[in-house]
N, C-alpha and C positions, 0 to 999 in steps of 0.2 A: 654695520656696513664696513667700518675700518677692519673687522676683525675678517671679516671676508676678503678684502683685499689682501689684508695679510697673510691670510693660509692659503690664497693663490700661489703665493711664493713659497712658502715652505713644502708646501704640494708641488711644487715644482721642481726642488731641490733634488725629489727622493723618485720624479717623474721623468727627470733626467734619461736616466739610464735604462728604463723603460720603454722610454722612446727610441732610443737607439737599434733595442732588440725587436720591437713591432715592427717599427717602417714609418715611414708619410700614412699610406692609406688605412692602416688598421687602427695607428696612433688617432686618426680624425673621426672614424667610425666610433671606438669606444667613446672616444670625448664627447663628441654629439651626440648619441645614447643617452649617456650620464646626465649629460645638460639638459635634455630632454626630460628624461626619467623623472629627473629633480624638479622641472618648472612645473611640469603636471601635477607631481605631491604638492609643491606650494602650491597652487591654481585651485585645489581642493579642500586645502588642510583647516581646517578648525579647532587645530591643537597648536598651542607655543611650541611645545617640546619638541614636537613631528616637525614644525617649521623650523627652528635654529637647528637642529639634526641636520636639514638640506642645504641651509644657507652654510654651515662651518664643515660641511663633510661632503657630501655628496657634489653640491652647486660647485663647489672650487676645485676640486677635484676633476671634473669634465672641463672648468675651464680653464685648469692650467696646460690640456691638451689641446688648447686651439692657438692661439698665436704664436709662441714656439714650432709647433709641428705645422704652422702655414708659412712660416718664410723659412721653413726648411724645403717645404712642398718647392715654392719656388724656385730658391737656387733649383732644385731636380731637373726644373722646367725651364729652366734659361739657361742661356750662356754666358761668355766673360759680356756678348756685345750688347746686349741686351738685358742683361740684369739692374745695370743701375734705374734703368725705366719703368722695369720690371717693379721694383723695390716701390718706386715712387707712386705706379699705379695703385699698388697696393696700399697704400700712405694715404690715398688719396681717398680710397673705397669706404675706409675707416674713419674719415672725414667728414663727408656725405655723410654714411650713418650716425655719425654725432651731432650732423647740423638735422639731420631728420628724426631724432630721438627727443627733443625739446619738443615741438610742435604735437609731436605724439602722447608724448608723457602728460600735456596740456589740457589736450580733447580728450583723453580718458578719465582724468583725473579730475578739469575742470567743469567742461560742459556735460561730461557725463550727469556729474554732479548737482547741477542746476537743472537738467530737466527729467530729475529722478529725486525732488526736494519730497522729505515726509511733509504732511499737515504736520506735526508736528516738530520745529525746528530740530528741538534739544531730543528727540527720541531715539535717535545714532546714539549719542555721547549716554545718556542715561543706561541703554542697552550695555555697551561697552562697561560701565562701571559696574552694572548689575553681575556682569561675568567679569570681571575680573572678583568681584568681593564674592561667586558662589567658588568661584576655581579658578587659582590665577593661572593654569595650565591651560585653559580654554580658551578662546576666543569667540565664543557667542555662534550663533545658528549660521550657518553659508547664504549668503548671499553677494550677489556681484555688484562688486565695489570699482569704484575709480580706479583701485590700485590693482585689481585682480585683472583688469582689462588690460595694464599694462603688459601683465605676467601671462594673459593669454597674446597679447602679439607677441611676445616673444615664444612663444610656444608656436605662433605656426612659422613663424621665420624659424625655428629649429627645425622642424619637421623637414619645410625644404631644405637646409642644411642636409639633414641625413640621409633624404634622397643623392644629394650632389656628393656628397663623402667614398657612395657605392659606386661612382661612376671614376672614381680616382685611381690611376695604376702605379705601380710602384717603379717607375722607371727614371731615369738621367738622363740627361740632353749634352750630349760630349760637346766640351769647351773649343775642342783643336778640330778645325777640321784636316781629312786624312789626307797628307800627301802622294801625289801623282808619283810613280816612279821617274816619267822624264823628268820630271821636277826635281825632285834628290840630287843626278846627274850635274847641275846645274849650280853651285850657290845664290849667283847673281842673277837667275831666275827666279828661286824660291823667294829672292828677299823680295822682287818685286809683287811676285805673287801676293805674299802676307802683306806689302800695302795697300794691294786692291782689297784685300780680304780684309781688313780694318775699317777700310774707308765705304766698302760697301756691307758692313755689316754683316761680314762671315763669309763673302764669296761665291759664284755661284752652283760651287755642290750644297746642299740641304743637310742643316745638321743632322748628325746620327743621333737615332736613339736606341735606346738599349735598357733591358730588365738589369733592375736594380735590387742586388740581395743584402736587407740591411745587415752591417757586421754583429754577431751574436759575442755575447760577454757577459760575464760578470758582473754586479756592481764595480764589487775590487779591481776588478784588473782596466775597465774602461777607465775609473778614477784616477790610476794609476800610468795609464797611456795616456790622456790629457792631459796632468799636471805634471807629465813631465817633457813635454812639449815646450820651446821657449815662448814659440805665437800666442802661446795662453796665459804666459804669464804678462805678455805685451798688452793680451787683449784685456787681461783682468784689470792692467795699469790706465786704459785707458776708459773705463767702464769707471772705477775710483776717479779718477780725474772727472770724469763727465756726471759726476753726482750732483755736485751745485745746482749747472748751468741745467740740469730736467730739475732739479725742485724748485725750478722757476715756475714749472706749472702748475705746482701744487700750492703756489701764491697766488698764481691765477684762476687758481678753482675756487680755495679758502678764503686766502687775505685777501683781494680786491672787492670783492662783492660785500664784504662788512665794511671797508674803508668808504667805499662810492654811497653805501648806506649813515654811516655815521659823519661822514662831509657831507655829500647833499641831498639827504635827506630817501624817504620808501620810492618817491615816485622817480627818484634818477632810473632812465634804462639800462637798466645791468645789464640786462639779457641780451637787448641788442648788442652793445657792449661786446660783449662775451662772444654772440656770433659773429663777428668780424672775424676772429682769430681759424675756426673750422671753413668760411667762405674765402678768406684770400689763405688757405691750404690748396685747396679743393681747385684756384685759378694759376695758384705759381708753380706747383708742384713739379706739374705736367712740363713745364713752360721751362722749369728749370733744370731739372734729371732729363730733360731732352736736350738742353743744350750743355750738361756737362756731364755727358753721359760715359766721354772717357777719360777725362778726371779724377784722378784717387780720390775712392773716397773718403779716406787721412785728412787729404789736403780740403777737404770740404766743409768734414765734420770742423774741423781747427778754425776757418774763417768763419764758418758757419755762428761757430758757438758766441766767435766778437762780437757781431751783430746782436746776438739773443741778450748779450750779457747787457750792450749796450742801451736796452730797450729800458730798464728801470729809473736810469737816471732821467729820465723823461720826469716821474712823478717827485725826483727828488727837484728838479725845476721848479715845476708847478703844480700846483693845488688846482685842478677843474677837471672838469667830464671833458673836455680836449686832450687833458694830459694822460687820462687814464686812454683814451683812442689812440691818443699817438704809443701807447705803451705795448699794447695789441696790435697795433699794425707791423713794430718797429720789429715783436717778439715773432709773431708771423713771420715775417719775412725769415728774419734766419734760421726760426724754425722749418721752413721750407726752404734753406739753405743745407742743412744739417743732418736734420731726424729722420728723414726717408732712406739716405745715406749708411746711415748708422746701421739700417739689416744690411745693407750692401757690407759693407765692410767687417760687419759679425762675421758673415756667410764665406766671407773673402779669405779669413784666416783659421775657420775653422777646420777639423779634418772632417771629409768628407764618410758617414755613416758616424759621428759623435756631435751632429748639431745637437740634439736635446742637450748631455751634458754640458757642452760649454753653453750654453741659452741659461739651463738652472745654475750653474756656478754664479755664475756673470750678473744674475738678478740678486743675489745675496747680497752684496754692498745696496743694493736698492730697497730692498727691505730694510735693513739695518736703518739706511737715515731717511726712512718716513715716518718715524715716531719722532724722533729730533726736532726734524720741519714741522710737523702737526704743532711741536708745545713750543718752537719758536714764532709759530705766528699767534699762537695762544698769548704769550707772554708780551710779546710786542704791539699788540692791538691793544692788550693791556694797560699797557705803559705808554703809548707811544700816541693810541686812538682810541681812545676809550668812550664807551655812549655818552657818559658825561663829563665834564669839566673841560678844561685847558688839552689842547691835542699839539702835538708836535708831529704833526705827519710823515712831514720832510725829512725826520731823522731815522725814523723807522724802514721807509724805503732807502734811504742812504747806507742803512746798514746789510738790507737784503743785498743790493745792488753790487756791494763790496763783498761779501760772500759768495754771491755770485759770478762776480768776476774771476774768483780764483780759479775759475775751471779754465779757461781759454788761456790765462795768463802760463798756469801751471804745464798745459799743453805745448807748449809754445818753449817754455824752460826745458822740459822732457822729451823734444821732437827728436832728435837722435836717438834716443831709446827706443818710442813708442814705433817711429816710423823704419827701424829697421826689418828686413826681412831675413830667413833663413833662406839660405840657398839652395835648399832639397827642402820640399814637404815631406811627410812621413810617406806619404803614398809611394812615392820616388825611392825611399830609399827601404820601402819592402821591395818594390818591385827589383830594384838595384839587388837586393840580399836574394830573391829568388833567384836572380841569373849570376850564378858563383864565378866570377871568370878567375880561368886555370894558370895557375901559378907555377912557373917550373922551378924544378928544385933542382943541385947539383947532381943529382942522384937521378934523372929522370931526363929524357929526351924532349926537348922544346913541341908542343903540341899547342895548336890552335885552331881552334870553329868557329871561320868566318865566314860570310854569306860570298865571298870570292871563291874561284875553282884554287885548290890545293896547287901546292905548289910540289912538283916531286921532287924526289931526293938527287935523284939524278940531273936535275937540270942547273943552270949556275948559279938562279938567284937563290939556289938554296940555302939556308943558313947554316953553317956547319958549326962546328966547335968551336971555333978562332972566331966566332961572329964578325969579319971582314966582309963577307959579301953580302949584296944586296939585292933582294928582290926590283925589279924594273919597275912596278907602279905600286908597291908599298916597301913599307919598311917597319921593321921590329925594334922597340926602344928593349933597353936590359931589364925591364920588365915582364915583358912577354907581351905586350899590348902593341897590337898592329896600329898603326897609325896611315 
């Protein structure tokens, strides 16, 4: 399972760039396929070898093209005014599905089980040893298990996926809506205009849409145009910075549910537990990307993360099933302060047609410290909570907690970096380098093409040699640039 996780990311890395030259729709079509292809081979397989073949190659491979290439999908389909909600809806979808994968995972696995008992208990497990000691490559005759039921719901929830994948276009939803010519005319018009158009949600022209052609590249040369972007190496800084404050979850996957076992014992409810954190998602989300919907979301992610960070010293307080609640509601919140935020803000600094590669760069520090986290909850449950003898609990979270904190504190040190912007996106300044504007030299007569009627030579406000006269409603700086 960890090794799975892991080649999502590495698969991701080399997916990148891949993404960029397919598109949104083609990118989701292949991924879907693969995931599919792959759950079926498991759903069948009675060989080990055939199965970890689909789980390290095949399986991660179709799923490192789905969530990268869906909140690219989105940005496509939103706008500035509407994407942070956008973001959160989707936070929220993935929410749902993790509060409805538990109950699932339960009834296939449990009740399946109980009312599909052999006469004879131990004839599963006998079976099983019998094939492993003729062929440890086998896994014994097919038949439908707890676990296969899993791996067929997932298999028809793909299926509909791949239906929904065909029906996806490849187009952008333009951020600006087009100005009126009498508008132009106007300054003190236009500005009013843009705050009806803020305050009602884009105005009421209908945003445009438009066919989107992803940009075609190289490995080399896309890696080569992101990393030499400054927004990326902002955004990489703040991806580094934001590493702690998510391996807060990877305590709350791992550490928590040994701790709440080794203090109070099998029958504490973990589980319920646990789902507080996916149900008060799923209630603030909504609740809160709608009300700080035009909000940086910089300034989000940064408060956001205090709160999450603050949630651990809860269990360095106290020792009980209260402390570990209040630890999950505290972390919820900010997490629903923060983390829906966080594709907003990817999506926000990226260049538009290079989301995959900055999504694969950007995941590489996160790969990196998931083996760290995995052997420091190892060692600290160790030392710290161990199944038997003397436990010091309160030290162990004391130390998470302080680790954790350096994500927000460090944000907060670095917010002059992180939160600067460039004044041109790159898009601005192709489009800038496509329209060459004419430079007169000593050697060459003053020319310009502007959308005004020409000014003839003959009339006064012509500009002569001497540059002393003056056009009546514009004027020429010694640049050559109309003003």
């Amino acid at each position: 399972y960890g090794l799975w996780g892991a080649l999502i990311t590495i698969y991701g890395l080399v997916a990148g760039c891949i993404i960029d030259n397919l598109g949104v729709a083609k990118s989701l079509r292949v991924g879907f396929l693969l995931s599919l292809v792959s759950r079926i081979c498991i759903f069948f397989t009675t060989s080990k070898q055939f199965l970890i073949m689909n789980v390290c190659i095949l399986l991660p491979i179709g799923n490192c093209l789905g969530i990268p290439v869906l909140t690219t999908g989105i940005r496509r389909y939103t706008n500035e005014q509407n994407r942070g909600f956008a973001f959160g809806l989707f936070y929220v979808v993935m929410n749902v599905a993790a509060l409805l994968s538990g109950p699932i995972v339960d009834m296939c696995t449990i009740l399946y089980k109980d009312t599909n008992q052999q006469a004879d208990g131990d004839s599963e497990r006998m079976l099983e040893e019998q094939a492993v000691q003729e062929d440890e490559t086998v896994l014994g005759e097919w038949s439908l298990t707890g676990y296969r039921l899993v791996v067929l719901s997932g298999i028809v929830i793909n299926i509909f996926a791949v239906f929904v994948t065909f029906t996806v276009r490849e187009i952008k939803i333009e951020s600006k809506v087009e100005k009126d010519d009498e508008e132009e005319n106007s300054s003190s018009q236009v500005n009013n205009t843009a705050k009806q158009q803020r305050s009602s949600g884009g105005g009421g022209k209908p945003a445009k849409v438009s066919t989107f052609r992803p940009l075609q590249g190289s490995a080399s040369q896309i890696l080569k145009e992101t990393m030499a972007t400054k927004d990326f190496w902002r955004f990489l800084a703040v991806c580094l910075i934001l590493l702690n404050i998510r391996m807060i979850f990877r305590h709350l996957d791992a550490t928590l549910p040994k701790y709440m076992i080794r203090e109070f014992g099998e029958n504490t409810p973990k589980g319920t537990i646990y789902s507080i954190n996916p149900a008060l998602i799923i209630i603030l989300v909504p609740l809160i990307t709608a009300a700080t919907t035009n909000v940086d979301p910089l300034v989000m992610i940064h408060y956001g993360s205090y709160i999450s960070a603050a949630s651990v010293f809860a269990l360095v307080i106290s020792t009980s099933v209260g402390a570990c609640a209040a630890f999950v509601i505290i972390l919820s919140i900010g997490e629903a302060v923060w983390s829906p935020r966080l594709y907003d803000y990817t999506m926000s600094v990226v260049r538009e047609g290079r989301e995959g590669t900055y999504m694969a760069l950007s995941s590489a520090p996160l790969f990196l410290a998931k083996l760290p986290v995995g052997f420091m909850s190892g060692k600290l449950l160790e030392k710290y909570c161990p199944e038997d003898g003397p436990r010091n609990s309160k030290m162990m979270w004391l130390i998470i907690g302080l680790t954790t904190a350096t994500s927000p504190i460090l944000m907060t040190l670095c917010w002059s970096f992180i939160s600067k912007k460039d004044e041109k996106t790159q898009y601005e300044e192709v489009e800038e380098e496509a329209i060459i504007p004419y430079e007169p030299t000593p050697f060459q007569p003053l020319q310009t093409e502007i959308s005004l009627p020409r000014v003839r030579p003959t009339d006064p406000g012509y500009m002569g040699s001497t540059g002393n006269s003056k056009c009546e409603h514009s004027q020429v700086d010694n640049r050559g640039i109309l003003s």
